[in-house]
Backbone and ligand atoms as CSV (ligand in chain L), in Angstrom:
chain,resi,resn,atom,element,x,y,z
A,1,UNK,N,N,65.338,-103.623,77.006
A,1,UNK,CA,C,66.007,-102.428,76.498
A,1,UNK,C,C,64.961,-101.462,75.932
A,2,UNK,N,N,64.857,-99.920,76.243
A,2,UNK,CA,C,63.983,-99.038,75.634
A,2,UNK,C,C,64.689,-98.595,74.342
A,3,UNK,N,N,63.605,-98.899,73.645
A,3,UNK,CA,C,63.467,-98.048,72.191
A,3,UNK,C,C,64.582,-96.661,72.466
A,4,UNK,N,N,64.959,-96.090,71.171
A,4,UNK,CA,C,64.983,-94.748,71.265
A,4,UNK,C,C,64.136,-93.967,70.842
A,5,UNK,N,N,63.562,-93.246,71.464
A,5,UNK,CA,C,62.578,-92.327,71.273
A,5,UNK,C,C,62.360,-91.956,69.561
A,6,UNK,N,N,61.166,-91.553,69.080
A,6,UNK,CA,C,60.961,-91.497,67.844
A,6,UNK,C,C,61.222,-89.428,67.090
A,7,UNK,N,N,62.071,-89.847,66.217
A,7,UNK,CA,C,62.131,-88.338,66.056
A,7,UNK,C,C,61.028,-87.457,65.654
A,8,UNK,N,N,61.127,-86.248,66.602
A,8,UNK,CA,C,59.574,-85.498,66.009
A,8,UNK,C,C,60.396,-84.464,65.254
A,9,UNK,N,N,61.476,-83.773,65.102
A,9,UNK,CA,C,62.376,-82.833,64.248
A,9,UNK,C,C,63.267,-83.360,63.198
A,10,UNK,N,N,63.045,-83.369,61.927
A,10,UNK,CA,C,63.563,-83.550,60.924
A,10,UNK,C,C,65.153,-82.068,60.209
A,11,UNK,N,N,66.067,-82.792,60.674
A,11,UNK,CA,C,66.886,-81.692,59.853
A,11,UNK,C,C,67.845,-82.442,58.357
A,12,UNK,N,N,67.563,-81.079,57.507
A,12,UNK,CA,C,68.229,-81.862,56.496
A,12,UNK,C,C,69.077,-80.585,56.233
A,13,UNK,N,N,69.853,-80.996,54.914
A,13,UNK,CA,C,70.682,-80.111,54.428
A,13,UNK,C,C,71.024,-80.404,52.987
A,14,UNK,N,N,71.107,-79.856,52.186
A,14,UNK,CA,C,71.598,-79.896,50.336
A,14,UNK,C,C,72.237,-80.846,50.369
A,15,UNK,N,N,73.825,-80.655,51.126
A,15,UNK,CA,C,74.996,-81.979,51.457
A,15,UNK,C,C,75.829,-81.438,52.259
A,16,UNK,N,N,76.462,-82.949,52.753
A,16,UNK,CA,C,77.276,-83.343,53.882
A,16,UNK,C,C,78.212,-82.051,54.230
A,17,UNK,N,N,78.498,-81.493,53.021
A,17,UNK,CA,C,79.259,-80.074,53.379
A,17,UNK,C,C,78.802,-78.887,53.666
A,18,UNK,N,N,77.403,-79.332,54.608
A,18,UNK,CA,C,76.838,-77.946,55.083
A,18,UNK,C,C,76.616,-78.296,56.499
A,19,UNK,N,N,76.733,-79.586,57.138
A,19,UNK,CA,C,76.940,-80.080,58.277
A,19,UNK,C,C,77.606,-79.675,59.146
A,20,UNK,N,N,79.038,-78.981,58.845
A,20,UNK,CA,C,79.506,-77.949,59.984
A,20,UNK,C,C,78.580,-77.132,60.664
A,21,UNK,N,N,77.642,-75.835,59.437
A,21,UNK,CA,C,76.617,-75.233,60.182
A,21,UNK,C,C,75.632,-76.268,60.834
A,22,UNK,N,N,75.117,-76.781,60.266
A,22,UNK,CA,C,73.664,-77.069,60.606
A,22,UNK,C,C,74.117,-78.120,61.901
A,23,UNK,N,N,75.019,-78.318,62.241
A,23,UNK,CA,C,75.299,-79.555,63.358
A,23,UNK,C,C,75.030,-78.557,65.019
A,24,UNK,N,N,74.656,-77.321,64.865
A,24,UNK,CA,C,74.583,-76.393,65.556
A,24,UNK,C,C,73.105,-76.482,66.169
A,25,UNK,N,N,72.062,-76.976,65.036
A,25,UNK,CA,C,70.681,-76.954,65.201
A,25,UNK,C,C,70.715,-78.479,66.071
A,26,UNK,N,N,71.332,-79.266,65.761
A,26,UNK,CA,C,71.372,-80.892,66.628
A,26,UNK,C,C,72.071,-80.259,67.729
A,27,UNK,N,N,72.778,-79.855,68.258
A,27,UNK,CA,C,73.572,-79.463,69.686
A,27,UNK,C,C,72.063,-79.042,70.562
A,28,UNK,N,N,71.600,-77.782,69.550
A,28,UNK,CA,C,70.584,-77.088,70.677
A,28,UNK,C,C,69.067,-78.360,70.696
A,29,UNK,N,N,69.195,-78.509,69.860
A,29,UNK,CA,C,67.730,-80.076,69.906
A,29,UNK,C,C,67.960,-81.258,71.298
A,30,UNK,N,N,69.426,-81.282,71.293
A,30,UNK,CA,C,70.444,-82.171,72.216
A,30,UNK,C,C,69.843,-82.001,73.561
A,31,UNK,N,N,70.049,-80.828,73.835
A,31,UNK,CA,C,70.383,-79.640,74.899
A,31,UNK,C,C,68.614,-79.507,75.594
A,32,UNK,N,N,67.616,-79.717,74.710
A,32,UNK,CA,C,66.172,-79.863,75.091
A,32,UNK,C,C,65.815,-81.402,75.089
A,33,UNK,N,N,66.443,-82.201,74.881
A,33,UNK,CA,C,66.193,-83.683,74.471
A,33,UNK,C,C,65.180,-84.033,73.878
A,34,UNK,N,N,64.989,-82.963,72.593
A,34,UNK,CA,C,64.228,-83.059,71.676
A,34,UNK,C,C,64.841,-84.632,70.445
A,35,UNK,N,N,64.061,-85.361,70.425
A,35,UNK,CA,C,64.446,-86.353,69.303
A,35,UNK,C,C,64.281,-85.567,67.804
A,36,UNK,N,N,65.624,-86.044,67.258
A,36,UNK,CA,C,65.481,-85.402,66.044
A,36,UNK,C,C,66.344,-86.546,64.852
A,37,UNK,N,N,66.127,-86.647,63.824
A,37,UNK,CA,C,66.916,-86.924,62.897
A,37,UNK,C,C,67.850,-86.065,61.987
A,38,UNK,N,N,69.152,-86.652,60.921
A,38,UNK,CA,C,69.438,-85.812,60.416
A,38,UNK,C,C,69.666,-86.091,58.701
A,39,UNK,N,N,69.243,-85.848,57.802
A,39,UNK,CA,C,69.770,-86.617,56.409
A,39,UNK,C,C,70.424,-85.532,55.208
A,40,UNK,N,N,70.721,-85.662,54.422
A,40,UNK,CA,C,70.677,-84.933,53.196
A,40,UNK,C,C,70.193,-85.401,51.487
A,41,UNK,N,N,69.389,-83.987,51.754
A,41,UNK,CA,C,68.259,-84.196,50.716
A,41,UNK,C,C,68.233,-83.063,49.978
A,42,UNK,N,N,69.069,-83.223,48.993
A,42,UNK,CA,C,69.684,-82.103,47.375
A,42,UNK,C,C,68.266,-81.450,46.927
A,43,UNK,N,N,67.928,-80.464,47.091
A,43,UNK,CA,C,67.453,-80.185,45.808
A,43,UNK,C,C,67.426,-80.279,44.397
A,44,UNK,N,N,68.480,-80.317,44.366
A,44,UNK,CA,C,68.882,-80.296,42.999
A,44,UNK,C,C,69.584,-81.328,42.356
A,45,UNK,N,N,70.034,-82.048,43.367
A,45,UNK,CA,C,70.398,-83.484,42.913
A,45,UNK,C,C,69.436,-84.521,43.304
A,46,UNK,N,N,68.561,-84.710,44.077
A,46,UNK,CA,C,68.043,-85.816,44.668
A,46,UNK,C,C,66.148,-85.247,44.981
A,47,UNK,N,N,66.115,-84.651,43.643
A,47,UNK,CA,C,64.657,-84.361,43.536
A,47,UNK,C,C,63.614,-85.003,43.615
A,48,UNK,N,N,63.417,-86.391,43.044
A,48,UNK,CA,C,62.504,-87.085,44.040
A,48,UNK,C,C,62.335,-87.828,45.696
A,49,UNK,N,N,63.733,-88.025,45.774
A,49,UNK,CA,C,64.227,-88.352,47.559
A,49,UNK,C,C,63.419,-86.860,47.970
A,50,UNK,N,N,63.818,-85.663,47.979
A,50,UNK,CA,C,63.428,-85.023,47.952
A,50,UNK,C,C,61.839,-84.201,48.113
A,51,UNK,N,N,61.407,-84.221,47.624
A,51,UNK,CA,C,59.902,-84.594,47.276
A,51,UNK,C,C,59.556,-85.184,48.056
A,52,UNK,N,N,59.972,-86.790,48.339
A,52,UNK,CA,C,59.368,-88.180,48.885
A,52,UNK,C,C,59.754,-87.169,50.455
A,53,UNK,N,N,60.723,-87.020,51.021
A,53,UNK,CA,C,61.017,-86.807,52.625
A,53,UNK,C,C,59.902,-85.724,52.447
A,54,UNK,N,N,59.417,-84.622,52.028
A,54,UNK,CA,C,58.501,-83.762,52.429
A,54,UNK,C,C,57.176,-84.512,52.436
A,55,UNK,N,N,57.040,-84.790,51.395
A,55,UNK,CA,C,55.572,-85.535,51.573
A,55,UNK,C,C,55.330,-86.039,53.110
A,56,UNK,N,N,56.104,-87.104,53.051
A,56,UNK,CA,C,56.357,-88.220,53.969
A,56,UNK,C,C,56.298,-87.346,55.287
A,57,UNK,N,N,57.055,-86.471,55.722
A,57,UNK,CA,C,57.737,-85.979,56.743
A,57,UNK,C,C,56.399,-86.382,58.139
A,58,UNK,N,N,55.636,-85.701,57.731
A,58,UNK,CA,C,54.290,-84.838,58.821
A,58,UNK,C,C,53.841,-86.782,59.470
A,59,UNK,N,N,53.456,-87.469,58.247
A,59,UNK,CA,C,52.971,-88.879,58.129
A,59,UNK,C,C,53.569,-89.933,59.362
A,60,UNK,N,N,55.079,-89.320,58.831
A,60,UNK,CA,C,56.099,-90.281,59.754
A,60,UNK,C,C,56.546,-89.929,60.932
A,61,UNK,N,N,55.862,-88.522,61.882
A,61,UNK,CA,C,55.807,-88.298,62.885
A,61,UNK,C,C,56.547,-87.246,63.468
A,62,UNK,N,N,56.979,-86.632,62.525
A,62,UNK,CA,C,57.683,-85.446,62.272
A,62,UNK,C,C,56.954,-83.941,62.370
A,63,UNK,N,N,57.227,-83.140,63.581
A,63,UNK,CA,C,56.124,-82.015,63.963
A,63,UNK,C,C,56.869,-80.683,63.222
A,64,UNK,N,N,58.768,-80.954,62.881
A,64,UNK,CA,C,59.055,-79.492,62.376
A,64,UNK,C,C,60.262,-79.898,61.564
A,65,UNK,N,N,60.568,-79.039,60.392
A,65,UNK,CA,C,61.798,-79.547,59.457
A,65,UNK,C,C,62.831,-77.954,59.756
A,66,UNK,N,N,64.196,-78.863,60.160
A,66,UNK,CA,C,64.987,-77.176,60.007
A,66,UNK,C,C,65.761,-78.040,58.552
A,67,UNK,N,N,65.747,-76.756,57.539
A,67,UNK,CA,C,66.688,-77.045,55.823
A,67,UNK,C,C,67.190,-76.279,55.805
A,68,UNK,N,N,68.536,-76.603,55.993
A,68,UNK,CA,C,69.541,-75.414,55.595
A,68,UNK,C,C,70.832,-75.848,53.778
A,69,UNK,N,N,70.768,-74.939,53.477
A,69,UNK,CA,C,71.357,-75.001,51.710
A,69,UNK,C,C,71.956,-73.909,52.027
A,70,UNK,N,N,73.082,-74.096,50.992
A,70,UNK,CA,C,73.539,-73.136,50.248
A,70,UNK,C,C,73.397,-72.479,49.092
A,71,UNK,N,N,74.100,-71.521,48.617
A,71,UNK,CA,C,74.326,-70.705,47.543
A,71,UNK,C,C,72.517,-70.911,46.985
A,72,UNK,N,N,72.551,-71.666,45.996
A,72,UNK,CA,C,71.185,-71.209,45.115
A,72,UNK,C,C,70.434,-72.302,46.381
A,73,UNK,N,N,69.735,-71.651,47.012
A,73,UNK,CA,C,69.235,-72.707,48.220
A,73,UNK,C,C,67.832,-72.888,48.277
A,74,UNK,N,N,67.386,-73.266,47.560
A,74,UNK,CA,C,65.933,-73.848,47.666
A,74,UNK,C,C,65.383,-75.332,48.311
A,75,UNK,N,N,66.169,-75.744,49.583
A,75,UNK,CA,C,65.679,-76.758,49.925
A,75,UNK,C,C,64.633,-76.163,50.506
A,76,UNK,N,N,65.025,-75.307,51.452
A,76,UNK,CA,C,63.891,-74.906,52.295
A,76,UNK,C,C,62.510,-75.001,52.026
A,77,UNK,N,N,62.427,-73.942,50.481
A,77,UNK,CA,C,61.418,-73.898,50.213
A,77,UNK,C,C,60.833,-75.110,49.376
A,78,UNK,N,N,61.389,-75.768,48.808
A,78,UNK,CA,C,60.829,-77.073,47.978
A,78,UNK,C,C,59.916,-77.598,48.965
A,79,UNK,N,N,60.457,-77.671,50.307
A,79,UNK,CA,C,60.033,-78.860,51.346
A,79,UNK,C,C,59.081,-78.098,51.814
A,80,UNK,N,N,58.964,-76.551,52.224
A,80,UNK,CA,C,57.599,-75.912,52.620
A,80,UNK,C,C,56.248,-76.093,51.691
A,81,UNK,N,N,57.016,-76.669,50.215
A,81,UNK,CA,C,55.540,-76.801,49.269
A,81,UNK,C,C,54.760,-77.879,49.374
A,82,UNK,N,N,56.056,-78.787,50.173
A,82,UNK,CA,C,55.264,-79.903,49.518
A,82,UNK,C,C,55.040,-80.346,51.151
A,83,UNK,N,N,54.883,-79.532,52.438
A,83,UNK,CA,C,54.454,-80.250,53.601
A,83,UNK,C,C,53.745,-79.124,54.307
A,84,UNK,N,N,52.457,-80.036,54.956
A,84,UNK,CA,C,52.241,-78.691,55.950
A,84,UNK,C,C,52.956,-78.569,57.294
A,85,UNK,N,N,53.749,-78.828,57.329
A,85,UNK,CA,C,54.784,-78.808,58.709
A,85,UNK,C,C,55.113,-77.420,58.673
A,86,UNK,N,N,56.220,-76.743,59.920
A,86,UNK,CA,C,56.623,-75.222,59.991
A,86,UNK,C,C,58.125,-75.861,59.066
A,87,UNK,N,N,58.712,-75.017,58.487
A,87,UNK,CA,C,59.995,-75.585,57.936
A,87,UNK,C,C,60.693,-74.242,58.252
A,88,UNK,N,N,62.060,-74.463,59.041
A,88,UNK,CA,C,62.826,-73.663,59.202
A,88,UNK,C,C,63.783,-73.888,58.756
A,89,UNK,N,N,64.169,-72.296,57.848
A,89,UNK,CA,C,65.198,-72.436,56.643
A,89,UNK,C,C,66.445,-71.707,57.556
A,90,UNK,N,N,67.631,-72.896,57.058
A,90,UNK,CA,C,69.128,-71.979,57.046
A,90,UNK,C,C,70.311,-71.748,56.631
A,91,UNK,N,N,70.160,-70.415,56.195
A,91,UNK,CA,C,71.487,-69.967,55.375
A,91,UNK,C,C,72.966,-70.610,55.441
A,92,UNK,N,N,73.195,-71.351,54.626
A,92,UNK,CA,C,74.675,-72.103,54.410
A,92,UNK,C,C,75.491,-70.916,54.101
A,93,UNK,N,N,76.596,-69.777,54.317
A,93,UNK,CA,C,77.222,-69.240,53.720
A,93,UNK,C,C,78.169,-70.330,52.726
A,94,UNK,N,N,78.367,-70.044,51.835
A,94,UNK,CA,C,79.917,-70.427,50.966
A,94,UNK,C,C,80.944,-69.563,50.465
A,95,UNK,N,N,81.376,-70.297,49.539
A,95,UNK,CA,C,82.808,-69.662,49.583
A,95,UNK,C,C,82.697,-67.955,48.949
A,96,UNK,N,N,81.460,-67.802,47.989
A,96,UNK,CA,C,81.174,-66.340,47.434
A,96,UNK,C,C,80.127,-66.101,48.103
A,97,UNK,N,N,80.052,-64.575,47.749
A,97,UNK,CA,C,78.871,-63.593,48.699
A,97,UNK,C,C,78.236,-64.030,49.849
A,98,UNK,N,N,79.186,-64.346,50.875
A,98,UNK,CA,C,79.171,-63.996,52.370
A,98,UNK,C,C,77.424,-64.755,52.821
A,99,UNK,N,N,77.136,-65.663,51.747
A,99,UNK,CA,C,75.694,-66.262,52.278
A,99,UNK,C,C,74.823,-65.284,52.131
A,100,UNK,N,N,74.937,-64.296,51.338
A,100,UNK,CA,C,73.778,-63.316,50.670
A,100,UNK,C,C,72.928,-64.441,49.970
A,101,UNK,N,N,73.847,-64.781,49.018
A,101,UNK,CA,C,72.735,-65.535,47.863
A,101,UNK,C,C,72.005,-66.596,48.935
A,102,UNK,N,N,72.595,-67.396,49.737
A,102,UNK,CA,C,71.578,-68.472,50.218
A,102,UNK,C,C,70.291,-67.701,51.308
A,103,UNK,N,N,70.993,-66.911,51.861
A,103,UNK,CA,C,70.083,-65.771,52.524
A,103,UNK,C,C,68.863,-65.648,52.084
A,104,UNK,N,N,68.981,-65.315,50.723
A,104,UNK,CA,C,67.647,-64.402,49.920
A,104,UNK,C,C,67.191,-65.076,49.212
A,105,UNK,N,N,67.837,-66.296,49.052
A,105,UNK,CA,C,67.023,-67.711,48.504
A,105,UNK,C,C,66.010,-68.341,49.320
A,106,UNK,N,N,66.378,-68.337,50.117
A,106,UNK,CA,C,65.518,-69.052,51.889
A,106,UNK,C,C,64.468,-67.940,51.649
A,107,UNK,N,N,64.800,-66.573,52.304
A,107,UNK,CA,C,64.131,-65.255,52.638
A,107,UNK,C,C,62.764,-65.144,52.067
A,108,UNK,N,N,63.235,-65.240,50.694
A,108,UNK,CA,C,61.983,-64.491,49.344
A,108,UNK,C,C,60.899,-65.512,48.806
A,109,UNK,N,N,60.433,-66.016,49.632
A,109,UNK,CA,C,59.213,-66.946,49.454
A,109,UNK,C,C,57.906,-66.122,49.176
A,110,UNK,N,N,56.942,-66.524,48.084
A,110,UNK,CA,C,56.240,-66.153,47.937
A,110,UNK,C,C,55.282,-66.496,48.524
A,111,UNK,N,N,53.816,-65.222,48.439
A,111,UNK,CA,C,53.302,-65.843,49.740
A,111,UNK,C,C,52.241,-66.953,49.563
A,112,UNK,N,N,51.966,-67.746,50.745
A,112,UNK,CA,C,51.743,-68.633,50.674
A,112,UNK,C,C,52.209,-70.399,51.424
A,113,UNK,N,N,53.385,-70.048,50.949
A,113,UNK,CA,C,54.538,-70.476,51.287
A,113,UNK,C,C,55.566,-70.718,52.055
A,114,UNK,N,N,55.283,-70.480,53.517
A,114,UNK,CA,C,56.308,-69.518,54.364
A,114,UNK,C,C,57.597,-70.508,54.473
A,115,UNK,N,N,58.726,-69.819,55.175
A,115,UNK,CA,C,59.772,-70.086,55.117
A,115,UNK,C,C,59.878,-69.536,56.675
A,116,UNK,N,N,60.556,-70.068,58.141
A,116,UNK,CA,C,61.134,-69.074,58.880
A,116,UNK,C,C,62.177,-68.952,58.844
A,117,UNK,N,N,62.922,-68.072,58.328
A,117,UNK,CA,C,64.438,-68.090,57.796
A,117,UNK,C,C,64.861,-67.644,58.859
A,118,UNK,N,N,66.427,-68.040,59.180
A,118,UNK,CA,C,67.146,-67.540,60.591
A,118,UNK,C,C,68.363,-66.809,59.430
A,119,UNK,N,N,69.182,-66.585,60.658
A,119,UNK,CA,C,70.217,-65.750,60.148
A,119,UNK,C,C,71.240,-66.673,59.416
A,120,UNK,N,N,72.067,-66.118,58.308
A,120,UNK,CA,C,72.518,-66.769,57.610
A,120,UNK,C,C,73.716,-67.313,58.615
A,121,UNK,N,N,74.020,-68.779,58.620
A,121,UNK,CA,C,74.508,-69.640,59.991
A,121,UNK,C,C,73.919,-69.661,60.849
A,122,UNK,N,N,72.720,-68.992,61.225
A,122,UNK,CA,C,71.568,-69.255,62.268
A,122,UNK,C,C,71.401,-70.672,62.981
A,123,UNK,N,N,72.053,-71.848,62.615
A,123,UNK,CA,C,71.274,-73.283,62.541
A,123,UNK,C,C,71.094,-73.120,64.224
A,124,UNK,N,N,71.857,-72.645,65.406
A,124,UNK,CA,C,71.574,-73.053,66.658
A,124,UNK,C,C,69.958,-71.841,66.872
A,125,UNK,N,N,69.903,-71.303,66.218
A,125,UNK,CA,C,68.524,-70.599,66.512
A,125,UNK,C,C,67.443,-71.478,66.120
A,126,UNK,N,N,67.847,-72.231,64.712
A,126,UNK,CA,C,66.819,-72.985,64.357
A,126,UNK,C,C,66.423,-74.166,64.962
A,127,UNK,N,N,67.367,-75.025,65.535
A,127,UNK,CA,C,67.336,-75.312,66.518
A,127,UNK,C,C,66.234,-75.086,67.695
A,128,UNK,N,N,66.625,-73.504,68.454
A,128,UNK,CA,C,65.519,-73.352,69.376
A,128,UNK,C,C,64.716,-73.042,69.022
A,129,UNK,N,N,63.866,-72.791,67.613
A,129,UNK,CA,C,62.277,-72.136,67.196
A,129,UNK,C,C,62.187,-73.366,67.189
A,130,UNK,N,N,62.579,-74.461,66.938
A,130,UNK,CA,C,62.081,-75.737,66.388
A,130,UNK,C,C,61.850,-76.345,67.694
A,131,UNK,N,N,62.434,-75.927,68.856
A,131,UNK,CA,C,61.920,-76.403,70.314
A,131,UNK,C,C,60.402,-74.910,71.030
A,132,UNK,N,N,60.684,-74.044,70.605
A,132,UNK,CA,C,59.485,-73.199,70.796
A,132,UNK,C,C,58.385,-73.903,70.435
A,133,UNK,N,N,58.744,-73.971,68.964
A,133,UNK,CA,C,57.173,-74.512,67.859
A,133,UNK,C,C,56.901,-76.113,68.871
A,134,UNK,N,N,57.639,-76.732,68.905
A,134,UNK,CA,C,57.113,-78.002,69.635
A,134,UNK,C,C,56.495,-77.710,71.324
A,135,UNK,N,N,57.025,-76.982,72.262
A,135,UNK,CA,C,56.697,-76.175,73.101
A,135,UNK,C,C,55.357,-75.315,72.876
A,136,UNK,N,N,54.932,-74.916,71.901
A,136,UNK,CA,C,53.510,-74.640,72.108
A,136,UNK,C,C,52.647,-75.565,72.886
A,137,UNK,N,N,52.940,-76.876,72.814
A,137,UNK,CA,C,51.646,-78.103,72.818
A,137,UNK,C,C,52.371,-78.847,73.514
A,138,UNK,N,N,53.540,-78.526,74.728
A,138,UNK,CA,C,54.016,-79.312,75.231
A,138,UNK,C,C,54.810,-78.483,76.621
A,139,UNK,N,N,53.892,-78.080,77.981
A,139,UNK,CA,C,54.200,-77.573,79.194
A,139,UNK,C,C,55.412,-77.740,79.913
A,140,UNK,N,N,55.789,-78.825,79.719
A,140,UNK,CA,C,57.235,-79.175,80.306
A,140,UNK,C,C,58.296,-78.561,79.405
A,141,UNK,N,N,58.058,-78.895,78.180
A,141,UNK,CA,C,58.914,-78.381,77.155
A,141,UNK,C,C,59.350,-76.813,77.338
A,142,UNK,N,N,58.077,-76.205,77.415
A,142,UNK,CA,C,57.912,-74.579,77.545
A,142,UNK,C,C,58.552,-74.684,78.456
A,143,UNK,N,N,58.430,-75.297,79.994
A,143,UNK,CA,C,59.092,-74.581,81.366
A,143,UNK,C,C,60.650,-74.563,81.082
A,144,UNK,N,N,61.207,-76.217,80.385
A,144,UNK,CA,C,62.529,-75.624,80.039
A,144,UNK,C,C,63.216,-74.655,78.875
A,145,UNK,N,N,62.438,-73.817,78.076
A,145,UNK,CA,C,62.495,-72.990,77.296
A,145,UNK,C,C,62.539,-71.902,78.230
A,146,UNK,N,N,62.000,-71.445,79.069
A,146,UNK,CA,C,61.785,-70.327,80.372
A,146,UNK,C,C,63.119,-70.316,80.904
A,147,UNK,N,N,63.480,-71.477,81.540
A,147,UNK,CA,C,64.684,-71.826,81.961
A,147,UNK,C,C,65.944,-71.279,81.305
A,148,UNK,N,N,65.732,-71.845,79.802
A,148,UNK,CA,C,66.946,-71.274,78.943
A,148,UNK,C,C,67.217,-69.939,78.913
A,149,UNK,N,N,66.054,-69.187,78.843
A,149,UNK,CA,C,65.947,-67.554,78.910
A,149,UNK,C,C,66.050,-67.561,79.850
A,150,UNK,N,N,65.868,-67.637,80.952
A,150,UNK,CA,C,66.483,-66.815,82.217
A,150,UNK,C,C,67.616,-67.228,82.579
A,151,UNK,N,N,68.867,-68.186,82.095
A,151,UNK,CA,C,69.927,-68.451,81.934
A,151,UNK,C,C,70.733,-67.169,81.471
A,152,UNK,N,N,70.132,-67.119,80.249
A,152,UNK,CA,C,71.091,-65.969,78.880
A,152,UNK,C,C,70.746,-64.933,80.000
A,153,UNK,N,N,69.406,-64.683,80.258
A,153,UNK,CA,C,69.601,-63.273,81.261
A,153,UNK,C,C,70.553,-62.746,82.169
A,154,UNK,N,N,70.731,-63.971,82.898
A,154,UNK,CA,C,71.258,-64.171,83.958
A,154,UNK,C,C,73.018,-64.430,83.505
A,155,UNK,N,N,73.464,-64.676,82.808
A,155,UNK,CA,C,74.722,-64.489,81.880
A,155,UNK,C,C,74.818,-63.315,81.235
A,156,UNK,N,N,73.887,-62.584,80.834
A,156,UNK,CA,C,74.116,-61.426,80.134
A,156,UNK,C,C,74.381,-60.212,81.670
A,157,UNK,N,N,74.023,-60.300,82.614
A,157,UNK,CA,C,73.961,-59.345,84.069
A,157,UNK,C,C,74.883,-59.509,84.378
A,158,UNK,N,N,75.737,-60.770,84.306
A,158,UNK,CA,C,77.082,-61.362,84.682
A,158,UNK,C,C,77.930,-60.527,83.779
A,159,UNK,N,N,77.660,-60.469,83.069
A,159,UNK,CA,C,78.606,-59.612,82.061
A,159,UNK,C,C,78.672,-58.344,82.058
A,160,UNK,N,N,77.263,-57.837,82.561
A,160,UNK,CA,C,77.444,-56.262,82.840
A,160,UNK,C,C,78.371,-55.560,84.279
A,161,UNK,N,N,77.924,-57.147,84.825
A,161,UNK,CA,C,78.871,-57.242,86.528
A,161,UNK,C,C,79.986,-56.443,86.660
A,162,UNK,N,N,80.478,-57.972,85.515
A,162,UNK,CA,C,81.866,-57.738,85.591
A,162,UNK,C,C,82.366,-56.063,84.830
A,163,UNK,N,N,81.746,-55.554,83.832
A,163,UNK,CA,C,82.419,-54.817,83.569
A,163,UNK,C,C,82.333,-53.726,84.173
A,164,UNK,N,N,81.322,-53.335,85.332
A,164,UNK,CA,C,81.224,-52.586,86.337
A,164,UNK,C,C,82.082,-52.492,87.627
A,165,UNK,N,N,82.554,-53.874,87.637
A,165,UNK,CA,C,83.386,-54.333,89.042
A,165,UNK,C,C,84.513,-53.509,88.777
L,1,LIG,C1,C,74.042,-76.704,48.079
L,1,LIG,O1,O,75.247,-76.630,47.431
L,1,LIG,C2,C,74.348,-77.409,49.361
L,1,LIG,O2,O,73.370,-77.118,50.322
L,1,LIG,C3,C,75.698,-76.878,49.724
L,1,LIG,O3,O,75.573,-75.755,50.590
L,1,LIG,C4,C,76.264,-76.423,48.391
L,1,LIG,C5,C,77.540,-77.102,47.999
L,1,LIG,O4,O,77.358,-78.490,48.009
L,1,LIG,P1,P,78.602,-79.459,47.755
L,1,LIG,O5,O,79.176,-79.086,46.420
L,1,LIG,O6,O,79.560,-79.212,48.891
L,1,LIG,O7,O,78.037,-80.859,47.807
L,1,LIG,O8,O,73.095,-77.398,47.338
């Protein structure tokens, strides 16, 4: 029996109730048969778990982290301090201000620090930067990234088709 492949994409999230979005970033990881894991890791509740998964992350074979939080949302950035990995942050909206606040929590990193923040519910974008960034250093990977874009192209012409027909 083969192993399952070892995850090189780490996604986490504050908690389980941000998993609707972020289950968007595992579809598109799916979709490249990128191995990925998925956990939740609080900022604010589970500050040394916390801590420990960033440290750890790069060590344990892990090439990119997508963190998506809500409202006061500093996973993102906790985990950009404490790893040199790319960490892609994403906006949880909740129930007040339309995912402004988690937005500009992710967003406003000082520099140093980076954050690539997607759009607030972004997670299927984060998703594909997190197959780009691995696609730098991986040719096959890239050709089906090419692929994907000339798909959307080729769906987006379809659409102009039709409304021309
Ligand atoms: C944030 O608080 C989480 O990322 C989540 O978006 C939000 C609410 O968490 P729960 O109260 O649903 O656990 O830290």
């Amino acid at each position: 029996m083969s192993e399952a492949p070892s995850p090189v994409v780490g996604i986490v999230m504050g908690s389980d109730s941000d998993w609707p979005v972020m289950e968007a970033a595992a579809k598109a990881l799916d979709e490249f048969a990128v191995p990925y894991e998925v956990d939740v890791v609080s900022a604010h509740r589970m500050v040394h778990e916390m801590i420990a998964y960033g440290e750890q992350a790069a060590g344990r074979g892990l090439k990119a982290l997508i963190a998506g939080a809500g409202g006061a949302a500093h996973l993102p950035g906790m985990l950009a301090a404490v790893t040199p990995l790319p960490v892609i942050g994403v906006p949880v909206p909740l129930k007040y201000l339309d995912g402004m606040d988690s937005l500009l929590s992710i967003v406003q990193m000082p520099a140093g620090v980076p954050v690539a923040t997607v759009s607030v519910a972004g997670a299927r974008n984060a998703g594909l930067l997190a197959v780009r960034v691995l696609a730098a250093h991986d040719a096959e990977l890239r050709e089906r990234m090419v692929e994907f874009q000339t798909s959307l192209t080729e769906q987006a012409t379809e659409k102009g088709d039709r409304l021309r027909a």
